[in-house]
C-alpha positions as CSV (number, residue, x, y, z in Angstrom):
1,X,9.8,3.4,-4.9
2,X,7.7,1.3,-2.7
3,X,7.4,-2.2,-1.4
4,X,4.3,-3.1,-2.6
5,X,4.3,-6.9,-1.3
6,X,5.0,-5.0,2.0
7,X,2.6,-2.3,1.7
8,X,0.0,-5.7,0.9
9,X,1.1,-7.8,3.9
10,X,-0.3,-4.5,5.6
11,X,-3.7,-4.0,4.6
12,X,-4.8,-7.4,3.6
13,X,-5.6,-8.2,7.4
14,X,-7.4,-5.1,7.9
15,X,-9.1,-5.9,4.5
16,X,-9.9,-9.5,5.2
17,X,-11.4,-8.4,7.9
18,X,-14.7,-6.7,6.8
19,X,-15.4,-10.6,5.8
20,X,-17.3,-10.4,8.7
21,X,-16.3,-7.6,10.6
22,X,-13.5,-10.2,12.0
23,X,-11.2,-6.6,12.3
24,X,-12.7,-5.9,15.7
25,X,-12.1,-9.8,17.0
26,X,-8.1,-9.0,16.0
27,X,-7.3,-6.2,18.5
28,X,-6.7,-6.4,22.1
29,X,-10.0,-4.5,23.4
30,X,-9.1,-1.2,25.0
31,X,-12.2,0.9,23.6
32,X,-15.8,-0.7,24.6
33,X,-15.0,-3.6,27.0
34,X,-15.4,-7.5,25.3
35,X,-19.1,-7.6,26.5
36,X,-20.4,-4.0,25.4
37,X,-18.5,-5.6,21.7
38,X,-20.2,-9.1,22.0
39,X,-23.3,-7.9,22.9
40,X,-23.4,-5.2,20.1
41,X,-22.6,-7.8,17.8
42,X,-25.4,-9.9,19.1
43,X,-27.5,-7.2,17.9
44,X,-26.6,-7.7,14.2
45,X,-28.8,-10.7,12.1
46,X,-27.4,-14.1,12.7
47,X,-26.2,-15.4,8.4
48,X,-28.2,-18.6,7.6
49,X,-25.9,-21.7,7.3
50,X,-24.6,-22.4,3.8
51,X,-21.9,-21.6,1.3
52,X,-21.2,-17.4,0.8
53,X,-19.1,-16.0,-2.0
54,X,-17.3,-12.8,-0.9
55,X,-15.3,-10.1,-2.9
56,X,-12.9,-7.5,-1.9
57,X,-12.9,-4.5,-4.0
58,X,-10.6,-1.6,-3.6
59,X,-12.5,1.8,-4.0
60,X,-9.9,4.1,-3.2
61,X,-6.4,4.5,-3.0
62,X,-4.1,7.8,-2.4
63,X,-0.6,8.1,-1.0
64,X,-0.4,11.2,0.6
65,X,2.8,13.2,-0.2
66,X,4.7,11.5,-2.5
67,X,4.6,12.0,-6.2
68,X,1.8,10.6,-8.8
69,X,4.0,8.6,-10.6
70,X,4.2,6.1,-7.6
71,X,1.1,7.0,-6.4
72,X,-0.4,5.6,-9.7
73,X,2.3,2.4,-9.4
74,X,0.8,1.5,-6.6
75,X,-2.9,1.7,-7.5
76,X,-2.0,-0.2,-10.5
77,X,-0.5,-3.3,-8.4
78,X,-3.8,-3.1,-6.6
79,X,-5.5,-3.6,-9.3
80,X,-3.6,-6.6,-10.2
81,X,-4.8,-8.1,-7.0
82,X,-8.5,-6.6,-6.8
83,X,-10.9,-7.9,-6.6
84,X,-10.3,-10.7,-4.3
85,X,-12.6,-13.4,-4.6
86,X,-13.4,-16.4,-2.1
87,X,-16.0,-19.0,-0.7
88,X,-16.3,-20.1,2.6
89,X,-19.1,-21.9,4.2
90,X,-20.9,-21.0,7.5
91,X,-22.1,-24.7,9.2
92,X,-25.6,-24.4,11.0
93,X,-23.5,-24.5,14.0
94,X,-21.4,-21.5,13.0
95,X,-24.6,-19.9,12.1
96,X,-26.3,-19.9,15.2
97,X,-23.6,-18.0,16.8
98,X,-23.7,-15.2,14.4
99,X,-20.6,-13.3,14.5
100,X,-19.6,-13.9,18.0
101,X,-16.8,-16.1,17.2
102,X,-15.5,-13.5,15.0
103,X,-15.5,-11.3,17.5
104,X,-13.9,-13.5,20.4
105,X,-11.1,-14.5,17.8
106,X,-7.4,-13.5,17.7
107,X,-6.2,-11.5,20.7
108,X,-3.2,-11.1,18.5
109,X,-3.3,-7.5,17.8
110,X,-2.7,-4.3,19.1
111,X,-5.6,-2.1,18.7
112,X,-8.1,-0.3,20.4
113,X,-11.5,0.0,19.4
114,X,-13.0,3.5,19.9
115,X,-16.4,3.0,18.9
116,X,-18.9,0.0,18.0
117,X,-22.2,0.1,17.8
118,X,-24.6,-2.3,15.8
119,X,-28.4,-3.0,15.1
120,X,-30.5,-5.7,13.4
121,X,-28.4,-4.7,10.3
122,X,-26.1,-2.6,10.4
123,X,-22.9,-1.6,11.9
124,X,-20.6,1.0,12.6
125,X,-16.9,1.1,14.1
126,X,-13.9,2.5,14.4
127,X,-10.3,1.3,16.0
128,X,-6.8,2.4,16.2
129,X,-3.9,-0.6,15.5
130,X,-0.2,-0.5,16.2
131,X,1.4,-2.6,12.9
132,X,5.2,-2.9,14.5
133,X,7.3,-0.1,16.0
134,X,6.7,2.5,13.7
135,X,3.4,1.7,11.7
136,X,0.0,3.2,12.7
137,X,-3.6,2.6,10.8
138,X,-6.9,4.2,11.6
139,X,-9.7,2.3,10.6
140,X,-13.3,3.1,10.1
141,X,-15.8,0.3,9.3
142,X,-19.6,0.8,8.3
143,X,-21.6,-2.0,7.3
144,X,-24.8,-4.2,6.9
145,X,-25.8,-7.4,7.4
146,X,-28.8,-9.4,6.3
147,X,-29.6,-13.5,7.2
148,X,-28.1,-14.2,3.7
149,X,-25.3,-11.1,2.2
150,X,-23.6,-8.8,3.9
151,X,-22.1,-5.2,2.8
152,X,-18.7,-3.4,5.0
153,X,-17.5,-0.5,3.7
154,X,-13.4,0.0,5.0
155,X,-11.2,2.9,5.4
156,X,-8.0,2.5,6.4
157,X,-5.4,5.7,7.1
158,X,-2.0,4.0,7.5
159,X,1.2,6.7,8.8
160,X,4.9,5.8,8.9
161,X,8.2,6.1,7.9
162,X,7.9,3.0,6.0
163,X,4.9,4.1,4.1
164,X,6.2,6.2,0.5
165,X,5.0,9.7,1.7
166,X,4.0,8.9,4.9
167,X,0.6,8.4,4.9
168,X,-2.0,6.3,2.5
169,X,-5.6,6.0,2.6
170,X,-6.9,2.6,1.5
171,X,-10.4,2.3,0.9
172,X,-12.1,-1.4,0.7
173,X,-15.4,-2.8,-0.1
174,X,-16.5,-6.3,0.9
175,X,-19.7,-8.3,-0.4
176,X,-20.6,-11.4,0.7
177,X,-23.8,-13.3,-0.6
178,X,-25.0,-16.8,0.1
179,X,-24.6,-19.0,-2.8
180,X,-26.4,-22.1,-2.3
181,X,-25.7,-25.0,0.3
182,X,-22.1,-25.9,1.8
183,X,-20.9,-28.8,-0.1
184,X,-20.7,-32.3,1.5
């Protein structure tokens, strides 16, 4: 049996952070040096100021190993959670930055990026993270992003003892759409 408020305290950080490919601003850059990152992301479209509606939806889930009973446990108390849904709002400011303060957030991870690359609109990347002593995840991210929505597709591969079987796959969609003006 599993700890399912544990195994969530895992992965919603990696999954919060396709809301704007703010996963790559959380790990201590070991991959692509801060500047190759920044100025990749400088290549993606900058969003327009306003208010955005975003929604996490899990697309797959497998525990690798362990029996189907928990295997379907868990993907039911996923789906208690999923989707998530949220607004935030992106100030003109904000905006004009694109996602470079995304990714010059939180140095408090421990990951290493192996790959980024981006264009007008779309992006690709994948990273390695330490989660404690004995947790590993592998996450691939592939997305695009337009002046108003944005789509990031997430894998994540998690290994450890404390995972039931030893291994998961989590797989994430996030969507985020402008909705309107930020309210005053």
């Amino acid at each position: 049996m599993s700890d399912f408020p544990g195994l969530f305290r895992r992965v919603a950080p990696l999954a919060a952070a396709g809301l704007g490919f703010a996963s790559l601003a959380a790990c201590q850059q070991r991959g692509p040096g801060d500047g190759q990152v920044l100025a990749e992301g400088a290549k993606l479209a900058k969003p327009l100021p306003g208010l955005y509606r975003s929604t996490t939806r899990l697309t797959a889930f497998e525990l690798s190993g362990t029996d189907p009973q928990t295997e379907d446990m868990m993907r039911d108390r996923f789906a208690q959670v999923m989707p998530q849904r949220r607004e935030f709002c992106v100030t003109a400011q904000a905006a004009s930055r694109g996602f470079e303060d995304m990714l010059r957030q939180s140095q408090q991870g421990d990951c290493t990026i192996k790959r980024f690359v981006a264009n007008n609109s779309r992006m690709s990347a994948q990273m390695t993270c330490r989660l404690g002593p004995k947790l590993s995840s592998a996450v691939s991210i592939e997305g695009t992003a337009e002046a108003t929505r944005s789509h990031v597709e997430l894998e994540i591969v998690q290994t450890g003892p404390s995972v039931p079987g030893g291994s998961e796959t989590i797989a994430l969609t996030v969507d985020n759409e402008r909705a309107g003006d930020c309210p005053k």
